[in-house]
C-alpha positions as CSV (number, residue, x, y, z in Angstrom):
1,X,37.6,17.3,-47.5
2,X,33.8,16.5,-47.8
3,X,31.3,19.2,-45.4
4,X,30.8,16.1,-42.7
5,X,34.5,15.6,-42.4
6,X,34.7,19.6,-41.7
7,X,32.1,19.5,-39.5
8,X,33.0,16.4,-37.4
9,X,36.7,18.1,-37.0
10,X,34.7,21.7,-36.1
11,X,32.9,20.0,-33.5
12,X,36.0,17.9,-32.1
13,X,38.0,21.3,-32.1
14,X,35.0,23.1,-30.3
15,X,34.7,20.1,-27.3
16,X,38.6,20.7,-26.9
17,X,38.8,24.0,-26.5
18,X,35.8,24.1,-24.0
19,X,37.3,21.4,-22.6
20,X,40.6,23.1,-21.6
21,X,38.8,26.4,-20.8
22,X,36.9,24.6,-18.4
23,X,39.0,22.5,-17.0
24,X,42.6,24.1,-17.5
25,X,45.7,23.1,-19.1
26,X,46.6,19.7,-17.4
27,X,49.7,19.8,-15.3
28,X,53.0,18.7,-16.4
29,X,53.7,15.5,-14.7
30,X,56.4,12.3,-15.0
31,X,54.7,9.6,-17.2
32,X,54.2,6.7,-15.1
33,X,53.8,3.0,-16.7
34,X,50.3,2.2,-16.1
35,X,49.1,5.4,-18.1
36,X,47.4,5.0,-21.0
37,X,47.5,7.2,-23.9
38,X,44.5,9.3,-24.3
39,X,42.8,8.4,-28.2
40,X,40.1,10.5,-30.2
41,X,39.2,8.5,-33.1
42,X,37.5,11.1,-35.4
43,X,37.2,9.3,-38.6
44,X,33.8,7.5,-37.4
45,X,32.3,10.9,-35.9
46,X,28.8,10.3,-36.7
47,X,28.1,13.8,-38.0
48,X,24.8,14.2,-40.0
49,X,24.6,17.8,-42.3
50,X,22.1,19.0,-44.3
51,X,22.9,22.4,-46.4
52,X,19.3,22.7,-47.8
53,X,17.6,25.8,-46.9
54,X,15.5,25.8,-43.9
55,X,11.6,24.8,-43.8
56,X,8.3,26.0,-42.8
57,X,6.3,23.8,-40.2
58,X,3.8,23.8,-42.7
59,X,6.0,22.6,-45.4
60,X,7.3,19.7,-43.0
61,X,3.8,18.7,-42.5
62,X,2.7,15.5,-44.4
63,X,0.7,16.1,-47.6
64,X,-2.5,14.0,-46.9
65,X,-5.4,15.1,-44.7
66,X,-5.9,13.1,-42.1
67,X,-9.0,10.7,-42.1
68,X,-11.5,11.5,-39.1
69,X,-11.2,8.4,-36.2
70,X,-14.4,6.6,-35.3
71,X,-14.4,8.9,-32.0
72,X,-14.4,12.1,-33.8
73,X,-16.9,11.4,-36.4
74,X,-19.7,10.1,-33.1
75,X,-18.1,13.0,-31.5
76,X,-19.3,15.2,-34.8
77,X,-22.6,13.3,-35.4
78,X,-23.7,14.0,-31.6
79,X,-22.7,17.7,-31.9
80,X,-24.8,18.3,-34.8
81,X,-28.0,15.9,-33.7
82,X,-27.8,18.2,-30.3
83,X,-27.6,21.5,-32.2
84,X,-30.6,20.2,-35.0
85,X,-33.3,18.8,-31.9
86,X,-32.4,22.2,-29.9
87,X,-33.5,24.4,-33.3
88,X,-36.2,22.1,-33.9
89,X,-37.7,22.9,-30.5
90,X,-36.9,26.5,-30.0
91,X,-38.9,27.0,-33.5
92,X,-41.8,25.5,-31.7
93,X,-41.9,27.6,-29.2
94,X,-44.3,31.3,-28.6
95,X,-47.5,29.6,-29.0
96,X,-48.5,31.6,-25.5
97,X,-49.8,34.7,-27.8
98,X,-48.4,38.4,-27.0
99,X,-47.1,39.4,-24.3
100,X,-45.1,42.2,-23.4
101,X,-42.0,40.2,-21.4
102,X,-41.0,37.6,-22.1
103,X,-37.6,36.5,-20.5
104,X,-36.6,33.3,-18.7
105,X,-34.5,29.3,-19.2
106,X,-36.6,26.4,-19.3
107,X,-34.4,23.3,-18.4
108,X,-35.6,19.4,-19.7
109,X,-34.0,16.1,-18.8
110,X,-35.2,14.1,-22.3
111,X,-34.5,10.4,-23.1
112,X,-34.3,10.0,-27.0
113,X,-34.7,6.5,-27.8
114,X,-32.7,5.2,-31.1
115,X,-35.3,6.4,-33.6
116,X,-35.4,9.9,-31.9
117,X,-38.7,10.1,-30.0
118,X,-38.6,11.4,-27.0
119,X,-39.4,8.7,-23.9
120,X,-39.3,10.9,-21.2
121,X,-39.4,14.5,-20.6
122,X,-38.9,15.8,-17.2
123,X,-38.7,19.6,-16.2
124,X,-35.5,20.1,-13.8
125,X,-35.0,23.9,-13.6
126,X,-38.2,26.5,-14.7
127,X,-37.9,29.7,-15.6
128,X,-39.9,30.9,-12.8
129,X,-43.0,31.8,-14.7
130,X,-45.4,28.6,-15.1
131,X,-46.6,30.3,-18.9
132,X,-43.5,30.1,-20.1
133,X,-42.7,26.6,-18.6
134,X,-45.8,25.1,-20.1
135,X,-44.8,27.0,-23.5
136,X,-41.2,24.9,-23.7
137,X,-42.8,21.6,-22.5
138,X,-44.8,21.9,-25.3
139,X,-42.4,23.1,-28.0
140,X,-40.4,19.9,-26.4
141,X,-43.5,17.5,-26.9
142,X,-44.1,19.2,-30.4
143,X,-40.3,18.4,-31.6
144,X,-40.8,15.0,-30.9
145,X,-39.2,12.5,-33.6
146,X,-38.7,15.9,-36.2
147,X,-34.6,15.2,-35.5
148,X,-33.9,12.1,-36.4
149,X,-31.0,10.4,-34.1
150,X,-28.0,9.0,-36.4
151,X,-27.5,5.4,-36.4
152,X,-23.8,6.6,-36.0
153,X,-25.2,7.1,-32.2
154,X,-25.9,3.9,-31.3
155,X,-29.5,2.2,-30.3
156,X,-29.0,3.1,-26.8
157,X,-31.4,5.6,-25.3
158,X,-29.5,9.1,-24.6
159,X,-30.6,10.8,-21.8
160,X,-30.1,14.9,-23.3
161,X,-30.4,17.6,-21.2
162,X,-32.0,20.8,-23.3
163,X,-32.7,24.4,-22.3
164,X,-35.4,26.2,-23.7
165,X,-34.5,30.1,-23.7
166,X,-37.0,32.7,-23.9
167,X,-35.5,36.7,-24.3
168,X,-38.1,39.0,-25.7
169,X,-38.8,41.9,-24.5
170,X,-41.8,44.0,-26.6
């Protein structure tokens, strides 16, 4: 007897016996004409068994890295142009000399066109001292076209929106 045959007559056995726990012995009764024997074929049972040792997810997990879609590598592209234009700016900022307290967000609305140069720069949120707002514009105006925009982005203008941060305290 092959370990699918066992199996197959351990799981027909099993059923059975659950079977008559839950729903009792049936009752003796006079066989009547119309009834029809009850058959369990158990030669077809379609019983798959495997007796290898168990895996790991990670061993189950196919062999071959999977190749980056065209989402995730824009997705990738646009992460690392914003993270590259923000250094670029925030090294072009404290031109304002030294002062003692320095401590506030700039916030700029900036179109980049496809070549990276900035079309428009617009102040939407200062910092609340007009020093260090004129200090970011122009670390803004200075990084103008130093990042240059991936063609991966497209050639339509992006419209970014930046914060300059300032937290120095001499």
């Amino acid at each position: 007897m092959t370990g699918n045959e066992r199996m197959a007559i351990a799981i027909a056995t099993s059923l059975a016996v659950h079977y008559f726990f839950a729903f009792g012995l049936p009752a003796a009764s006079a066989p009547t004409s119309d009834a029809q024997p009850m058959v369990i074929e158990l030669s077809h049972a379609d019983v798959d068994v495997s007796l290898a040792a168990p895996i790991t997810l990670e061993q189950a997990a196919p062999v071959e890295p999977q190749q980056p879609n065209a989402a995730d590598r824009r997705r990738t592209a646009l992460i690392q142009y914003l993270d590259q234009m923000s250094e670029t700016v925030h090294m072009h900022r404290m031109s304002i000399g030294h002062r003692r307290r320095l401590i506030g967000n700039a916030t700029f609305r900036i179109t980049v066109d496809a070549r990276g140069h900035f079309t428009d720069i617009a102040l939407t949120q200062g910092s609340g001292d007009t020093t260090l707002d004129a200090d970011a514009y122009r670390a803004v105006r200075e990084a103008d076209g130093l990042t240059p925009r991936p063609s991966l982005l497209g050639h339509a203008p992006m419209t970014v929106v930046l914060t300059v941060k300032y937290q120095y305290d001499w």
